[in-house]
C-alpha positions as CSV (number, residue, x, y, z in Angstrom):
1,X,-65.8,-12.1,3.6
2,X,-64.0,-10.0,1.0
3,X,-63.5,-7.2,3.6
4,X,-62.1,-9.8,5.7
5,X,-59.5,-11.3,3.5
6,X,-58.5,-7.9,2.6
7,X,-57.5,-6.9,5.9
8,X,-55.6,-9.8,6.6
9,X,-53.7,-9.4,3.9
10,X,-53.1,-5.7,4.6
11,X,-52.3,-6.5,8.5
12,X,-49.7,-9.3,7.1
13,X,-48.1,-7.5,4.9
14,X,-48.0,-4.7,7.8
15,X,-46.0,-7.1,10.2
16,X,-44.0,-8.5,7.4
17,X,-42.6,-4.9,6.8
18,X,-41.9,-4.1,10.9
19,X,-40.2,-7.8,10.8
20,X,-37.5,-6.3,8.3
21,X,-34.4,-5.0,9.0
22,X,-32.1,-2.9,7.2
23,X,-29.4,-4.8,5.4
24,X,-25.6,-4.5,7.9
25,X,-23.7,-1.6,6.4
26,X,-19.5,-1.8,6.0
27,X,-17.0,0.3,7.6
28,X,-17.6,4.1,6.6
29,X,-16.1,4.6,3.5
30,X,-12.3,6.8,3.2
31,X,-11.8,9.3,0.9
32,X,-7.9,10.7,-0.3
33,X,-7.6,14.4,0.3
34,X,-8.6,15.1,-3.8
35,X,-12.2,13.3,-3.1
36,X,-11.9,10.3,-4.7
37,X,-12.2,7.2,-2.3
38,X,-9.4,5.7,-1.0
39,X,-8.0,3.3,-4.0
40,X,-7.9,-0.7,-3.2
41,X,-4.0,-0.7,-3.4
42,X,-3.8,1.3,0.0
43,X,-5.5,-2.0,1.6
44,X,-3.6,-4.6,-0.2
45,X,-1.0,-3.5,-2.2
46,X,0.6,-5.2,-5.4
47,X,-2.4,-7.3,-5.4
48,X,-4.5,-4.6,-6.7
49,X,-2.9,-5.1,-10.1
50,X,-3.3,-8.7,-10.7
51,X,-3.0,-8.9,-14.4
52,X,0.6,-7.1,-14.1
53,X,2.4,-9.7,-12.6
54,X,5.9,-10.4,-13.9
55,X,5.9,-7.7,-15.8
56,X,5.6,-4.6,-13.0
57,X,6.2,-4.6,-9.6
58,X,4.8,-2.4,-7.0
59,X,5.8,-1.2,-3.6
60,X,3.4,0.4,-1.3
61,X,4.8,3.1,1.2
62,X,2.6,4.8,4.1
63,X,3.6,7.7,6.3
64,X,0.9,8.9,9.1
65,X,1.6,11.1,12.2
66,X,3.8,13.8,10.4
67,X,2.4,17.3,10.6
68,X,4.5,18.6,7.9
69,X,2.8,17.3,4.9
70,X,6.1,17.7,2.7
71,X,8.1,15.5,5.0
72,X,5.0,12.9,5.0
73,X,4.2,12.3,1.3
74,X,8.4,12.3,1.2
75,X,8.2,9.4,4.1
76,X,5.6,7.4,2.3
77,X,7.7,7.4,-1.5
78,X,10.6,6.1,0.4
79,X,9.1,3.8,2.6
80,X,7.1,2.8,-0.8
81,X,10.9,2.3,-2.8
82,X,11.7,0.4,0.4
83,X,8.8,-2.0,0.2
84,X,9.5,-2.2,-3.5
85,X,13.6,-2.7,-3.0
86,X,12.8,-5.6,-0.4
87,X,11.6,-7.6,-3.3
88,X,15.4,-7.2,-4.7
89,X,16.9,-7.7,-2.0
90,X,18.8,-4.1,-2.5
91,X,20.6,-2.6,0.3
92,X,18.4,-1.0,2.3
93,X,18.9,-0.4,6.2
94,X,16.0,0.4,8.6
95,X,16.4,0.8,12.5
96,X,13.4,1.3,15.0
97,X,13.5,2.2,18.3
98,X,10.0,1.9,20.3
99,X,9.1,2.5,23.7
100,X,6.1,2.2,25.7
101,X,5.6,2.7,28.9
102,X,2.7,3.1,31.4
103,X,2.4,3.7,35.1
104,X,-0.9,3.4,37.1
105,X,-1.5,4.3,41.0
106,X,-5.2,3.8,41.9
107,X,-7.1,4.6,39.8
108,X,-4.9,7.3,37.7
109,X,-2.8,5.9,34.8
110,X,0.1,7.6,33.1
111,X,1.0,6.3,30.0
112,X,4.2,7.7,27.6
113,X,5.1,6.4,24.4
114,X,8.4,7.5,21.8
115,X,8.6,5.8,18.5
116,X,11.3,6.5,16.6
117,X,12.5,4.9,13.3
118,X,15.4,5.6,11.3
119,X,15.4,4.0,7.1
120,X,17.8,4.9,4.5
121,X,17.1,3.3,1.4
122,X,20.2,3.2,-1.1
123,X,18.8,3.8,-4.3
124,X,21.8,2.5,-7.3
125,X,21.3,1.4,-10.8
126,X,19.2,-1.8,-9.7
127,X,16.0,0.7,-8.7
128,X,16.2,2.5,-12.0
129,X,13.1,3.3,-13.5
130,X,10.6,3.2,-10.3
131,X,8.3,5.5,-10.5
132,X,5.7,7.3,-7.8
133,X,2.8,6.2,-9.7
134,X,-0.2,7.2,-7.1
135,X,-0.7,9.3,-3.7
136,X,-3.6,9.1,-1.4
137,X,-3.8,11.3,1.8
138,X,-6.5,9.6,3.5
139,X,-8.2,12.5,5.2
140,X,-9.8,10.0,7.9
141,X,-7.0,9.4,9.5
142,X,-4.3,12.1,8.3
143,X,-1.9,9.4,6.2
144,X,-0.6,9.6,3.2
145,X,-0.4,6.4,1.2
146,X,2.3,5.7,-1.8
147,X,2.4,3.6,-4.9
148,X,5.6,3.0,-6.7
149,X,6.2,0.8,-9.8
150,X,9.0,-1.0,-11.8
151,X,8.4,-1.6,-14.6
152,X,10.7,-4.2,-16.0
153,X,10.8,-3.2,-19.6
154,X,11.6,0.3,-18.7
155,X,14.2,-1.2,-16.2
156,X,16.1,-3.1,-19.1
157,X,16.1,0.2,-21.0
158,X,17.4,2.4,-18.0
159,X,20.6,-0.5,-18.3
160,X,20.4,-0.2,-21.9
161,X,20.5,3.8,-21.7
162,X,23.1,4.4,-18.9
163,X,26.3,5.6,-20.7
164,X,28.5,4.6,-17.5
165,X,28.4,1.1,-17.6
166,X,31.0,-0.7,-19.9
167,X,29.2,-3.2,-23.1
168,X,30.4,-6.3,-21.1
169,X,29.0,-4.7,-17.8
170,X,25.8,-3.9,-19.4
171,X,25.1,-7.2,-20.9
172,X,26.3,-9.2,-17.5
173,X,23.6,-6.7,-15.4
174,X,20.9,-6.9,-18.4
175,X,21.3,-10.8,-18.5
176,X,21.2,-11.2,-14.2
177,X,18.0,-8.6,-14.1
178,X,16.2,-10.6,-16.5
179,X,17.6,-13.9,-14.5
180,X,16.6,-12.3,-11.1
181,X,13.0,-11.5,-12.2
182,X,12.6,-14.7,-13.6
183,X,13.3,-16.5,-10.6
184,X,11.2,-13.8,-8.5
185,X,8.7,-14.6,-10.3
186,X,8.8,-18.2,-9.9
187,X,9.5,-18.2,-6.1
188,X,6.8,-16.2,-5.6
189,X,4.6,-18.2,-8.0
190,X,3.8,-14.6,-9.6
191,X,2.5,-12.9,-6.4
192,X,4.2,-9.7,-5.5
């Protein structure tokens, strides 16, 4: 009877374990060209740094499909100033141009695509202080990944510090920054 209950129990816990399966995995984890993995900002931006709002901003740049690596990471800093700009409504002017096309007869398919995209961000006193803060060349898929920040006490000192501006200028720009961020702030409800 003992023998018995012992090889149920042992038959059980035999099915039990084929019945299991293996907890789902994620997507494959990224990695950045230096080996750490790919940083959360990459995927959502500013909202990486939730305790910093009002007080920084961020802009996010990314830049894939450039063989030249210098011309890439320099792609993704601007396009990260743009991102960052757009928050200030600073003149910044982008066109793009894309065409696709594709031809099929039978059962052959010819397919042609040109993207082309022209920015020019115009960087003046308003941008001062922005800094390239972090880089990520995600080796997965060959893109390089920017993160800029504004930090708005370093802003005010940039004001503070530029010897072209008149007193009266630099109190009028000092008092509209701090307006400007204020009411950024509060139209966004603190979300960047």
């Amino acid at each position: 009877m003992k023998m018995m209950k012992m090889l149920s129990f042992v038959f059980l816990a035999a099915f039990m374990a084929s019945c299991a399966t293996p907890a789902p995995q994620g997507p494959p984890k990224r990695y950045c060209s230096d080996g750490r993995e790919v940083p959360r900002w990459v995927f959502v931006g500013a909202a990486a740094f939730p305790g910093d709002r009002g007080k920084v901003f961020y802009g996010r740049g990314e830049a894939g499909g450039i063989s030249d690596s210098s011309l890439r990471t320099e792609a993704s800093d601007n396009r990260a100033i743009n991102d960052l700009a757009r928050s200030f409504k600073v003149a910044v002017k982008s066109l793009m141009d894309d065409y696709r096309a594709s031809t099929s007869a039978g059962d052959k398919e010819a397919a042609e695509r040109h993207t082309e995209a022209v920015q020019r961000t115009v960087v003046d006193q308003t941008l001062s202080g922005v800094q390239v803060v972090d880089r990520c060349e995600d080796t997965s898929n060959n893109t390089m990944y920017s993160l800029v920040r504004l930090d708005t006490d370093a802003f005010t000192d940039a004001i503070a510090k530029n010897k072209e501006l008149g007193e009266k200028m630099k109190e009028y720009v000092r008092s509209n920054a701090e307006k400007a961020f204020q009411k950024l702030e509060g139209a966004t409800g603190g979300a960047q």
